[in-house]
C-alpha positions as CSV (number, residue, x, y, z in Angstrom):
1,X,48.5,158.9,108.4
2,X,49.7,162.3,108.8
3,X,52.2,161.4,106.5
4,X,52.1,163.7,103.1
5,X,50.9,161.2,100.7
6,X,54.9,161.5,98.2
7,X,56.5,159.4,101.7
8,X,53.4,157.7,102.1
9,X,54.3,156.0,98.7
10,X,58.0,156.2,99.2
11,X,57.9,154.7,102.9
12,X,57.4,151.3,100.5
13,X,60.8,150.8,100.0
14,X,62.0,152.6,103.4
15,X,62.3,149.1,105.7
16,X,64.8,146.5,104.6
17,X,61.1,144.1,103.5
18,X,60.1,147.0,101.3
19,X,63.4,147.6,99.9
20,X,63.7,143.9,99.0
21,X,60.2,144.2,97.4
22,X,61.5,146.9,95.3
23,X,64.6,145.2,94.0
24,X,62.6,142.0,93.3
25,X,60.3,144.3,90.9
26,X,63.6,145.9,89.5
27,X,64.5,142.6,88.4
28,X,61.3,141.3,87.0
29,X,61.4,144.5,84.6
30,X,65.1,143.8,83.9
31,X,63.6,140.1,82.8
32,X,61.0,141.4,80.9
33,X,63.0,144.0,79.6
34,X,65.4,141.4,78.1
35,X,62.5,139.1,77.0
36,X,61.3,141.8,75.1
37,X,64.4,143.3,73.1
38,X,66.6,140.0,72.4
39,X,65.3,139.6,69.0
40,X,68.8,139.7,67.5
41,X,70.0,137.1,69.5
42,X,69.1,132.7,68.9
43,X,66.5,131.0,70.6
44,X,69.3,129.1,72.2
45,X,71.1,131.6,73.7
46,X,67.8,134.1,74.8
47,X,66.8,130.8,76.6
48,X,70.1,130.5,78.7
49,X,69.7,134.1,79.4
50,X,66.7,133.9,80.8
51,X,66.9,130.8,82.5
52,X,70.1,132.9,84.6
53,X,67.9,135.7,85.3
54,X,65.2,133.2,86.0
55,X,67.4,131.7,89.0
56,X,68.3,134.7,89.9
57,X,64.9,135.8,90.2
58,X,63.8,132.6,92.5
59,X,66.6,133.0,95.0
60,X,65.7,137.1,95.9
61,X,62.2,135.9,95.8
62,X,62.6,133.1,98.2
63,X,64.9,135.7,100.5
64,X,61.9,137.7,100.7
65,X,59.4,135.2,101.3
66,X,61.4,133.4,104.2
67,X,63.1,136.3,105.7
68,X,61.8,139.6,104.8
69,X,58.2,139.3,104.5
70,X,57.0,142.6,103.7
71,X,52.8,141.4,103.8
72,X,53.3,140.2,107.1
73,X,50.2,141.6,109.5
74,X,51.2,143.8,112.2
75,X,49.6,143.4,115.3
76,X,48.2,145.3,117.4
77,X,48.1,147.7,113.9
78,X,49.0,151.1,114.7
79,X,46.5,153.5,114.7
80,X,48.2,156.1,112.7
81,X,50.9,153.4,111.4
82,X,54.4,153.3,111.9
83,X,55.2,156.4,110.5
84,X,58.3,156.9,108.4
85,X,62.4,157.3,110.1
86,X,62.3,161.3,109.5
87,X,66.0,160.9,108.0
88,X,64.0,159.4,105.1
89,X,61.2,162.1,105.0
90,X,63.0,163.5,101.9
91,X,62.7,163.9,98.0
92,X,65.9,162.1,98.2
93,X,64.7,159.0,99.0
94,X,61.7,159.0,96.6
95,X,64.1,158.9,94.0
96,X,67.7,157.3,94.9
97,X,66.9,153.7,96.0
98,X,65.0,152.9,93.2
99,X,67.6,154.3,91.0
100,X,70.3,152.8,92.3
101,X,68.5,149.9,92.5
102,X,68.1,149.9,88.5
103,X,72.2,149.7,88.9
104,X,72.5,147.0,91.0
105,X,69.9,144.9,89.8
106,X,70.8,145.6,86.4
107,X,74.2,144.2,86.4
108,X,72.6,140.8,86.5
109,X,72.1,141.9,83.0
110,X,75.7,141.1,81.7
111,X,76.3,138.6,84.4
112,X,73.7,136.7,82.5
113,X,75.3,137.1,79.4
114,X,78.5,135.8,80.3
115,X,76.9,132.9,82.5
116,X,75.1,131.8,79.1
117,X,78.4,132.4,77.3
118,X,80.6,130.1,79.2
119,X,77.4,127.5,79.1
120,X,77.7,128.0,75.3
121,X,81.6,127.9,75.0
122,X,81.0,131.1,72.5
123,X,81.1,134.8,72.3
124,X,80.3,135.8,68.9
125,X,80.2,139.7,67.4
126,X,76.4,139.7,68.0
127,X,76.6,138.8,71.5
128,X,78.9,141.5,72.9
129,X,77.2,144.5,70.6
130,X,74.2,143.3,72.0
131,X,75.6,143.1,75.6
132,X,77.2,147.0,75.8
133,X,74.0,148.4,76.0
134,X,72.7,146.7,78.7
135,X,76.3,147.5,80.6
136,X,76.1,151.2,79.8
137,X,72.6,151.6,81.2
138,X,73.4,149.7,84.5
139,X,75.9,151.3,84.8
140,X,74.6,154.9,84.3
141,X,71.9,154.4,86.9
142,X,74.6,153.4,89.3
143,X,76.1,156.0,88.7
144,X,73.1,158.7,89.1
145,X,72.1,156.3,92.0
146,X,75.4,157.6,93.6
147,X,75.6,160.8,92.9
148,X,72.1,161.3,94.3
149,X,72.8,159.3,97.4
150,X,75.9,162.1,97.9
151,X,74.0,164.6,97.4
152,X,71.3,163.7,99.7
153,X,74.2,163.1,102.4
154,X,75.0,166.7,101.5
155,X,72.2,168.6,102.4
156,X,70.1,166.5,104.8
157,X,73.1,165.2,107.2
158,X,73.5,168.7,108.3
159,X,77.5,168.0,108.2
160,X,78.1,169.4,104.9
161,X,80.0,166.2,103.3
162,X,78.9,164.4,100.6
163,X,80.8,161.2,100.9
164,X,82.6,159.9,104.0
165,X,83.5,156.5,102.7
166,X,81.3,154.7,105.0
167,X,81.0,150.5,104.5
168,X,77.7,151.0,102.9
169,X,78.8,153.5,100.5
170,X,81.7,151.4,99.3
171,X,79.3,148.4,99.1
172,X,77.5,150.3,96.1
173,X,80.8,151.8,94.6
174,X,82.8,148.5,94.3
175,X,80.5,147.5,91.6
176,X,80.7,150.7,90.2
177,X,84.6,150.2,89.3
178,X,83.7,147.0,88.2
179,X,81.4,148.4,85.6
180,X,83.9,151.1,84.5
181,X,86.7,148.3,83.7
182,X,83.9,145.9,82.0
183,X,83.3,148.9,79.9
184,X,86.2,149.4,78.6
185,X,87.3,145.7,77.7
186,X,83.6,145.6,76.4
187,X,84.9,148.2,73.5
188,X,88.2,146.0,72.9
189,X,85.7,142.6,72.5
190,X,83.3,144.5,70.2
191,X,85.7,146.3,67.9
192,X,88.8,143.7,67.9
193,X,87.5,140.1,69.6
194,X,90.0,140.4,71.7
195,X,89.7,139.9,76.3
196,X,86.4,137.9,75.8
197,X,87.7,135.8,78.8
198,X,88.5,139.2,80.7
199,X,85.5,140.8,79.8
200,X,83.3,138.0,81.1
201,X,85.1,137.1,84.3
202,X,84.8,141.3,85.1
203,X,80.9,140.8,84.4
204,X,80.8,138.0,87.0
205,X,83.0,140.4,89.2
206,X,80.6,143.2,88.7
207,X,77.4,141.3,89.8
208,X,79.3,139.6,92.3
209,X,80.0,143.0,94.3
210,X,76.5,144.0,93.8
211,X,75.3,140.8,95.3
212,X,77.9,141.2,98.0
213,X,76.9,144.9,98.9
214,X,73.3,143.4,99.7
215,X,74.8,140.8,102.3
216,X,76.8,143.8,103.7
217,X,73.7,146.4,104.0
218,X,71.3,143.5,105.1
219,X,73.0,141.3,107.0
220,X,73.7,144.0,109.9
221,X,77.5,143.3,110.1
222,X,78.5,146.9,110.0
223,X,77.6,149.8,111.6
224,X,76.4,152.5,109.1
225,X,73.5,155.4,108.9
226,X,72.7,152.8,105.3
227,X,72.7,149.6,107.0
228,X,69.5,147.8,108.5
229,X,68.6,146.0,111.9
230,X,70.6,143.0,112.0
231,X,69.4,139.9,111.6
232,X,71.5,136.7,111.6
233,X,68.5,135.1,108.8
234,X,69.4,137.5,106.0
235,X,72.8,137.5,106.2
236,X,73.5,133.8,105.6
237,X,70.5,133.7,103.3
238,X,72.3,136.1,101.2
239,X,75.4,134.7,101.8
240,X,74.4,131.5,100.2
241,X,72.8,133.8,97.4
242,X,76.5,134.7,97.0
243,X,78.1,131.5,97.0
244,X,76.1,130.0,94.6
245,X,75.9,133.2,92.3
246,X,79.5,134.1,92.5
247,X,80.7,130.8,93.6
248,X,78.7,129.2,90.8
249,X,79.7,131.1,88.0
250,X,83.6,131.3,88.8
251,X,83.3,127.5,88.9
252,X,82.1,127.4,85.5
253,X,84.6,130.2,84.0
254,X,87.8,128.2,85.6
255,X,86.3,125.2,83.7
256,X,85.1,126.7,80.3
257,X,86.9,130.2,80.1
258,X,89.3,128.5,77.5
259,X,87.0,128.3,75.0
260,X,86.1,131.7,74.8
261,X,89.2,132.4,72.2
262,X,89.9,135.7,71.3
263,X,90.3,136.4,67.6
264,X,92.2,139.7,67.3
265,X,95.8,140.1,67.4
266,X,97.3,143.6,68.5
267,X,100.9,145.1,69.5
268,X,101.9,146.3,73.2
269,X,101.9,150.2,71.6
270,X,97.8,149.8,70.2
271,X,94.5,151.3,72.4
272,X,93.9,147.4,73.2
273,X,96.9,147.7,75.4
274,X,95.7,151.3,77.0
275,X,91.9,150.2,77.7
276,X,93.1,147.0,79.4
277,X,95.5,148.7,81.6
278,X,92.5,151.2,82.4
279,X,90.7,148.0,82.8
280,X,93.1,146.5,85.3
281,X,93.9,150.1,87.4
282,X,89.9,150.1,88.3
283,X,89.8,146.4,89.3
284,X,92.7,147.4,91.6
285,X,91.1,150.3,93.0
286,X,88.4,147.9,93.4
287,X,90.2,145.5,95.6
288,X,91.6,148.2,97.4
289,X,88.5,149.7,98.7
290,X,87.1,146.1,99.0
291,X,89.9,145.4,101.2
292,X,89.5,148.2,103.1
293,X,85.8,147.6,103.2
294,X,86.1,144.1,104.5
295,X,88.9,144.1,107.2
296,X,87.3,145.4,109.6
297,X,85.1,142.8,109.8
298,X,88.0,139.9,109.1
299,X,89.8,141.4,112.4
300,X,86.3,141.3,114.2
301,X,85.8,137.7,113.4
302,X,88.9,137.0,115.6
303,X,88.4,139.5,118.5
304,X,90.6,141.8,117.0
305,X,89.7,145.7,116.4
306,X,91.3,147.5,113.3
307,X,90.0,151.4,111.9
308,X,89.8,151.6,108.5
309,X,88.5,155.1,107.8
310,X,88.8,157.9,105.3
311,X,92.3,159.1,105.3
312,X,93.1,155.2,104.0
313,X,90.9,155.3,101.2
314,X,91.4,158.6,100.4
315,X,95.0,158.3,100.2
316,X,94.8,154.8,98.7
317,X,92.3,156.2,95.9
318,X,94.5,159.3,95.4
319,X,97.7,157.3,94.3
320,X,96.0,155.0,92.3
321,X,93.5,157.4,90.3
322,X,97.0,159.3,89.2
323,X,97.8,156.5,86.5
324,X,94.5,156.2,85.4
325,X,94.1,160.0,84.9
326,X,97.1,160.2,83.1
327,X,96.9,157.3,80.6
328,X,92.9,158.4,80.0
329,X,93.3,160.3,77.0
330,X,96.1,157.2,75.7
331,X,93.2,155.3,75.8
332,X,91.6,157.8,73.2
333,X,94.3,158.7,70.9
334,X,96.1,155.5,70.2
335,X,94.5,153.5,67.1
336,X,94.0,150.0,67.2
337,X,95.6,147.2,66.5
338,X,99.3,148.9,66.2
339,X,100.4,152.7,67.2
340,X,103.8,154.9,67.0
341,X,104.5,155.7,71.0
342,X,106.1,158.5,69.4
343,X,102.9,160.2,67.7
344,X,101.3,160.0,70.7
345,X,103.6,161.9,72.5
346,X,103.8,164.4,70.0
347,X,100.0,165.0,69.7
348,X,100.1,165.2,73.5
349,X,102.8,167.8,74.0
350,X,100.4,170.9,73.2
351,X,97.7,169.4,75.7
352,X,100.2,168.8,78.1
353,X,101.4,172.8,77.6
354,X,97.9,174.1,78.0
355,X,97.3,171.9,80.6
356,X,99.8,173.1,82.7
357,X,99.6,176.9,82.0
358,X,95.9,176.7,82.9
359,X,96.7,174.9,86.2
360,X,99.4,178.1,87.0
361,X,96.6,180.4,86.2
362,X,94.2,178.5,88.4
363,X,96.8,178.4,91.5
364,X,97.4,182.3,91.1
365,X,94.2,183.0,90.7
366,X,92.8,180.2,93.8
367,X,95.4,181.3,96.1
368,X,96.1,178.7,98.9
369,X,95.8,175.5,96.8
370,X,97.9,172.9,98.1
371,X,99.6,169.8,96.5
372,X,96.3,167.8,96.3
373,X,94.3,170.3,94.9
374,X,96.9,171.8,92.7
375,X,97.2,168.3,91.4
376,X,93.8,167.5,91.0
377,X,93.7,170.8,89.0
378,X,96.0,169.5,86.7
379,X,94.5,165.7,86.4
380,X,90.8,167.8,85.6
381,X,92.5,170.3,82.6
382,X,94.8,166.9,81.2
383,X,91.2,164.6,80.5
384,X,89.7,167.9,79.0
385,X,92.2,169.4,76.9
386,X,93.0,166.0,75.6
387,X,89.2,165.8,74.8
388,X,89.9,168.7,72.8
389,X,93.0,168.3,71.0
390,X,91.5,164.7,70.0
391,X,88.4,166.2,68.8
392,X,89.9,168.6,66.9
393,X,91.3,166.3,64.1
394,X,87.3,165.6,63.3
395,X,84.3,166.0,65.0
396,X,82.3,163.5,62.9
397,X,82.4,160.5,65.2
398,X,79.9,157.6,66.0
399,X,77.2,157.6,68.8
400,X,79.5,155.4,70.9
401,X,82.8,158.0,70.4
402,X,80.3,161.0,71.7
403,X,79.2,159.2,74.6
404,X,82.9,158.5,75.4
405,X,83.9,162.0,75.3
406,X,81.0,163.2,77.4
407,X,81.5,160.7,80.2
408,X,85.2,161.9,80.1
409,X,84.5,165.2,80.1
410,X,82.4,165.0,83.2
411,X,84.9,163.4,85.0
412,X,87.3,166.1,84.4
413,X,84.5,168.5,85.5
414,X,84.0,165.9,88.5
415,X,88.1,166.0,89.5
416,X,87.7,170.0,89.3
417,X,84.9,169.9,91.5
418,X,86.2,167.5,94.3
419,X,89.4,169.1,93.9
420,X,88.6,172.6,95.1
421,X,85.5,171.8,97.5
422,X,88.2,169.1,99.4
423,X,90.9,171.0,99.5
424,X,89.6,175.1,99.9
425,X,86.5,174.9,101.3
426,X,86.3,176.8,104.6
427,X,84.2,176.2,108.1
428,X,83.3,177.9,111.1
429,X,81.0,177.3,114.2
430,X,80.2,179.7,116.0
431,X,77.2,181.4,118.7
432,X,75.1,183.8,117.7
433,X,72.8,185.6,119.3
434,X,69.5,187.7,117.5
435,X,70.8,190.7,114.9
436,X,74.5,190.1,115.4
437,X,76.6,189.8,112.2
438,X,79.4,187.5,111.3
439,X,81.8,187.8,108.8
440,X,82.7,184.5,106.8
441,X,85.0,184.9,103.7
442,X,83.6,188.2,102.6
443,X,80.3,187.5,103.5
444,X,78.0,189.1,106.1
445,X,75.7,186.9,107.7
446,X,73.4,188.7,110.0
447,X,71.1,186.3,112.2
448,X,68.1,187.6,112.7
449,X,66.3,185.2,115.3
450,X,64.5,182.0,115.2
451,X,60.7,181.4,115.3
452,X,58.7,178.0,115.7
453,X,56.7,176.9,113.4
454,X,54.5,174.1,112.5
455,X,55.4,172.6,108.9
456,X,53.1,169.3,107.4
457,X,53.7,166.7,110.2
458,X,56.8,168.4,112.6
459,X,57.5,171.1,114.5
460,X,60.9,173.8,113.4
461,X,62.9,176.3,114.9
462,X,63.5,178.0,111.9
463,X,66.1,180.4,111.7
464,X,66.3,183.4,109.8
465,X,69.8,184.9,108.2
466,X,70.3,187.4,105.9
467,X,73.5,187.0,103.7
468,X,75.2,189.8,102.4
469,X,78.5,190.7,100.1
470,X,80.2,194.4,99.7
471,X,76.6,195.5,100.6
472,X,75.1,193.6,98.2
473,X,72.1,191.2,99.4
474,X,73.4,187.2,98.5
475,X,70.2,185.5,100.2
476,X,67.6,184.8,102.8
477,X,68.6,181.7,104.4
478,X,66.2,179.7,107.0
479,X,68.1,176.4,108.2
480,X,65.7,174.7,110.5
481,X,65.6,172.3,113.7
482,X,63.1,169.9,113.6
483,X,60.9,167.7,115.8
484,X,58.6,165.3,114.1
485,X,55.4,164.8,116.1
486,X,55.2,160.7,115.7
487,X,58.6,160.4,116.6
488,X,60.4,163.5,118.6
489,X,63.0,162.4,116.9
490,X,65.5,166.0,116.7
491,X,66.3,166.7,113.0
492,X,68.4,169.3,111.4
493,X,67.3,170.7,108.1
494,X,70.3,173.0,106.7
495,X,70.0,176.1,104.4
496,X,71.9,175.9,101.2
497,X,72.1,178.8,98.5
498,X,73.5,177.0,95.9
499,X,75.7,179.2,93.4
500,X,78.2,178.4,90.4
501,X,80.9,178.7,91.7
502,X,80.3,177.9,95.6
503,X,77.7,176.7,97.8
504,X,77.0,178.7,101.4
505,X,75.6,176.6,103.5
506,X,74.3,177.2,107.0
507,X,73.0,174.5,109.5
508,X,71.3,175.4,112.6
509,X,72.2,174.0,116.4
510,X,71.1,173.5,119.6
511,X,70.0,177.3,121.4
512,X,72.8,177.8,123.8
513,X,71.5,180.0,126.4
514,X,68.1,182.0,127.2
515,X,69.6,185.1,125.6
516,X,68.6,183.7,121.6
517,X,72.0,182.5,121.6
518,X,72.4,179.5,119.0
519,X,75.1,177.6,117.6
520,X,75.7,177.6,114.2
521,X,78.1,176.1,111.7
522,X,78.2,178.1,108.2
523,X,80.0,176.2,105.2
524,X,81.5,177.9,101.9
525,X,81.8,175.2,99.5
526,X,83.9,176.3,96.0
527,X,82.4,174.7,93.2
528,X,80.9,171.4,95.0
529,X,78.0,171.4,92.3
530,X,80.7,170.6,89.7
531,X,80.8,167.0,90.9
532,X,77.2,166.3,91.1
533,X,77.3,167.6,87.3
534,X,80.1,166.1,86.2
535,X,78.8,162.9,87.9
């Protein structure tokens, strides 16, 4: 009860029963959602729709009626109830897990669909305009789901990362990728009827990983910060979820994905050929994080240990990302149907110029940058002065165009972004002890002490810095140490002035010695808020 009321609510959805509750209500309003805008589409095939989402519906339900009760009667009730994990006594998780949630859930959407497609034997023009929409918005909550989820990781870990390719994370990215190649074959079946078969099957895919994420977070196989107390129930409940979602619906495709012709006819040099291969480069970035993901856990099975960890996927996602980056804006300029290679070239010559010119410029100017960043430099100016060249020839395009060049454009701002925070940011940790002054990368942080304070329902250390530049005050910073009074459970709170160009970030530690002496870490973080924006 001496909760503030904002977790009160939020502390709903923060125990796995709650969090199922939640996603069952997600996908109610999916349901009703589709029940209420599928007027352009027969009574036959709204019906099959339905019905899919209708199933789908009954098997979450039952999951949380047999194994994840969440109106269950605790007894003896606690007098001041079970309070909240303080990890989760943030805005972040009033807003993330429902929004992701909207992702996940809502790739049931198009899995639908193509169920009642392959049930049908027919994708017609109607069905796939009226399916994009639904793909787009699933996906765009997925994607604000993750970039809130990083950024959470960001400032309440207290370890200044924002994403550490932990199982859990990759359970909710996998269908991301998905989504990304669905969308583009989507276009290809909409403008030319061609990939219907491919556009389904990546549909099934995407739900598929969604479903399997849940099994991973709830099942208590892995280890993870995200993950939930295992229980043995909920894993093979899901797991049957699984099989007969994804097992179910691959069954049908092998048996009735020949129907599903495709009408258009194209040449290898035509944007059907670019968005498929864009299509194709995410499922394999897909797999490989998936394989990376599950391994582990295959090893495990037979007794056998095996680390998968961040310098895998990050050098794994590295060489893989290059090809997609580079054939983006192919995917933009070529015209359907049938294209000169050479015209292409040609109108990518002058991007290609600025683009390199910009990234010397950025090197001399950033000095230190090393191969990564230097090349991620490059990859972020490439997508956006091919934006600009290809706007250039007109800037009267349809709704769908604009929201193409927008989501590039924040990709390049994204590969900017993770390019210089990855690769230049700098660390230190170091004691300090009351009114002595450190200098970090031309700042002066002064510590001024720490007093104790109590804040709503914990006590703090709070600590008090005073950041200045060439004698020029940057900010008052008070990074805190908490201990919340239901719990004792130590927290760290850091202190983040956020800037356009870089974050400084300070997080406090334990007091070292009876002198005021504290350890403290202090972050400067070039441009990190240019991936949260461009996500």
């Amino acid at each position: 009860l001496i909760l503030p009321v904002r977790y009160r609510i939020s502390a709903t959805w923060g125990a796995h029963e709650g969090s199922m509750l939640l996603w069952v209500t997600i996908q109610a309003l999916w349901t009703a959602m589709v029940a209420l805008f599928s007027k352009s589409l027969s009574l036959k095939q709204i019906a099959r729709v339905l019905a899919i989402l209708g199933v789908i519906s009954l098997g979450f339900a039952a999951f949380v009626y047999i194994t994840s009760n969440p109106f269950l009667r605790t007894f003896p009730a606690p007098m001041d109830g079970n309070d909240l994990n303080p990890l989760l006594q943030d805005i972040g998780l009033i807003i993330h897990p429902p929004i992701l949630y909207m992702g996940y859930v809502g790739l049931s959407v198009p899995f639908a669909l193509s169920v009642a497609a392959l049930l049908g034997g027919k994708i017609d023009e109607n069905w796939i305009r009226w399916s994009r929409p639904w793909t787009n918005i699933a996906w765009g909550c997925l994607t604000l789901g993750i970039v809130l989820g990083s950024w959470w990781a960001y400032y309440e870990l207290g370890w200044g990362g924002w994403w550490f390719w932990d199982p859990v994370e990759n359970a909710s990215f996998l269908p991301w990728l998905a989504a990304v190649g669905l969308i583009h074959v989507q276009a290809v079946s909409e403008k030319r009827n061609a990939f219907r078969g491919w556009t389904v099957l990546l549909a099934i895919i995407a739900f598929s990983l969604s479903v399997l994420g849940t099994f991973l977070v709830r099942s208590g196989v892995l280890t993870s910060v995200h993950a939930f107390a295992s229980d043995p129930t909920r894993g093979v409940f899901v797991l049957g979820l699984l099989a007969a979602y994804a097992g179910g619906s691959l069954f049908l495709y092998a048996i009735r994905a020949h129907k599903l012709k495709s009408a258009g006819g194209f040449q290898l040099s035509s944007r059907e050929t670019m968005l498929l291969i864009n299509s194709i480069l995410f499922i394999t970035v897909c797999f490989m994080v998936l394989m990376g993901t599950l391994f582990p856990l295959i090893f495990e099975a037979f007794d056998k240990k095996i680390s998968v960890g961040p310098p895998y996927f990050g050098s794994m996602f590295f060489m893989f990302m290059i090809p997609v980056v580079m054939m983006l804006p192919l995917g933009v300029l070529y015209r359907w149907r049938k294209d000169e290679f050479i015209r292409i070239i040609m109108k990518l010559i002058p991007a290609f110029v600025v683009s390199v010119s910009m990234t010397l410029l950025a090197v001399w100017y950033f000095e230190g940058l090393n191969i990564k960043a230097t090349l991620g430099v490059f990859a972020s100016f490439w997508v956006f002065t091919s934006i600009l060249f290809a706007l250039k020839s007109s800037w009267k395009l349809s709704r769908g165009l604009w929201g193409m060049h927008i989501a590039h454009f924040g990709f390049a701002v994204y590969l900017f972004g993770v390019s210089m925070t990855e690769h230049t940011d700098f660390e230190i940790d170091t004691l300090m002890h009351p009114n002595e002054v450190k200098m970090v990368q031309g700042y002066s942080v002064e510590f001024k002490g720490v007093e104790q304070k109590q804040i709503e329902n914990y006590m703090a250390d709070v600590g008090h810095f005073v950041v200045t530049k060439n004698n020029e005050h940057v900010a008052d910073m008070n990074p805190q140490k908490r201990i919340y009074l239901r719990r004792s459970n130590p927290m760290t709170e850091a202190a983040i002035d956020p800037g356009f160009t870089r974050d400084l970030y300070i997080s406090l530690g334990e007091q070292i010695n009876d002198n005021g002496g504290w350890a403290v870490r202090v972050y400067i973080k070039p441009f990190i808020r240019w991936m949260w924006g461009g996500g």
